[in-house]
C-alpha positions as CSV (number, residue, x, y, z in Angstrom):
1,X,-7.5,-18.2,8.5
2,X,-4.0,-16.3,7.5
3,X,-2.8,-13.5,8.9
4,X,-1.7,-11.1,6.1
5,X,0.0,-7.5,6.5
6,X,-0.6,-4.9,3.9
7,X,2.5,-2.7,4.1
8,X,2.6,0.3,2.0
9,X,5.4,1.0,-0.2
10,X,5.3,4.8,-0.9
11,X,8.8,5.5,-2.2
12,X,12.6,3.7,-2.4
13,X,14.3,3.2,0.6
14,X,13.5,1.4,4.3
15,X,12.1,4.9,5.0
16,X,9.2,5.5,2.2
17,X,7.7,1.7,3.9
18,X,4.6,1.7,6.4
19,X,4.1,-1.3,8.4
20,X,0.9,-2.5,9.1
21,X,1.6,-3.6,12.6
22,X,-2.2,-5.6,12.8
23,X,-2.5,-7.2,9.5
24,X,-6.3,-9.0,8.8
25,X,-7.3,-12.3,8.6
26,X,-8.2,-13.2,4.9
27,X,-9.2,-17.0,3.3
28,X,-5.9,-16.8,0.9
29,X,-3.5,-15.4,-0.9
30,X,-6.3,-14.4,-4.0
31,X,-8.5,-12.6,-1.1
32,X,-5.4,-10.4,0.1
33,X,-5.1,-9.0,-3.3
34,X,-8.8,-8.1,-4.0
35,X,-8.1,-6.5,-0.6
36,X,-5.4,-4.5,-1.2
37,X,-7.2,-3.4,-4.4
38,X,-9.8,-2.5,-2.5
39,X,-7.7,-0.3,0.1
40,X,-6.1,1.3,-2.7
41,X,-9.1,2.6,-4.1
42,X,-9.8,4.2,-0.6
43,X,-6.4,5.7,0.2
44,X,-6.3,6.8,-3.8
45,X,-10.1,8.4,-3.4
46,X,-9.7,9.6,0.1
47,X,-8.1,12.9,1.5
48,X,-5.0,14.1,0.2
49,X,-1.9,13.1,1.7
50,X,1.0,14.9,2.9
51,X,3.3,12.3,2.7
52,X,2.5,10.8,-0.9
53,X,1.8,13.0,-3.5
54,X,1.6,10.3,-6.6
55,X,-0.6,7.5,-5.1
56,X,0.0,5.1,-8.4
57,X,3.8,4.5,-7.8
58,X,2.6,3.0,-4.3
59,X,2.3,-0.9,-3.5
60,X,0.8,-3.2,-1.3
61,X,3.8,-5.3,-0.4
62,X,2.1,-8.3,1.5
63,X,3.4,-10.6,4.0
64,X,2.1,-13.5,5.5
65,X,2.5,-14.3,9.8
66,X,6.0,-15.2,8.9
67,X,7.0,-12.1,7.7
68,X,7.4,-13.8,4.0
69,X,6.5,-11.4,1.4
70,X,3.6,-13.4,-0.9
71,X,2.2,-10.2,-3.2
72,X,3.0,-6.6,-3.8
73,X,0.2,-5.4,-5.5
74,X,0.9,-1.8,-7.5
75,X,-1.7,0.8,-7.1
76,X,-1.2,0.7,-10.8
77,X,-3.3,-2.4,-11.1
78,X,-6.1,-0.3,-10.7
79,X,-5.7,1.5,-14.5
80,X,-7.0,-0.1,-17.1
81,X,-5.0,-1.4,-20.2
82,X,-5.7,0.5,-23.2
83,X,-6.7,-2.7,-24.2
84,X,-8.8,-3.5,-21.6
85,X,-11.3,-0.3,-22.3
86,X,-12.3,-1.5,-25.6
């Protein structure tokens, strides 16, 4: 299975980036977003943070073993449309 690294975007700049050294093993690129959706929901629901204080201008930006980017997911994804709450 690929090997894909969910680093967190929390701001512009090489400095507001946090690399996910490990990465996880996932069946494909669809899985790696449902799983960054899913870690969003944790990070966004969990403690506060002292380093990010607005969790929905954060990404997922995703990489695969080659350090190709494949996805960045926004934490935004996880509001719903207007449209979408009818």
């Amino acid at each position: 299975m690929p090997r894909y690294f969910f680093n967190l975007r929390y701001g512009a700049g090489a400095d507001k980036l946090a690399v996910d050294p490990e990465g996880d093993e996932l069946a494909d690129d669809e899985a790696a977003h449902q799983y960054a959706l899913r870690e969003a929901r944790g990070l966004i629901a969990g403690p506060p943070s002292l380093v990010v204080r607005d969790w929905f201008v954060c990404s997922f930006e995703i990489e695969d073993e080659d350090a190709r980017r494949v996805l960045t997911v926004p934490f935004s994804e996880l509001v719903p449309e207007e449209d979408d709450q009818v």
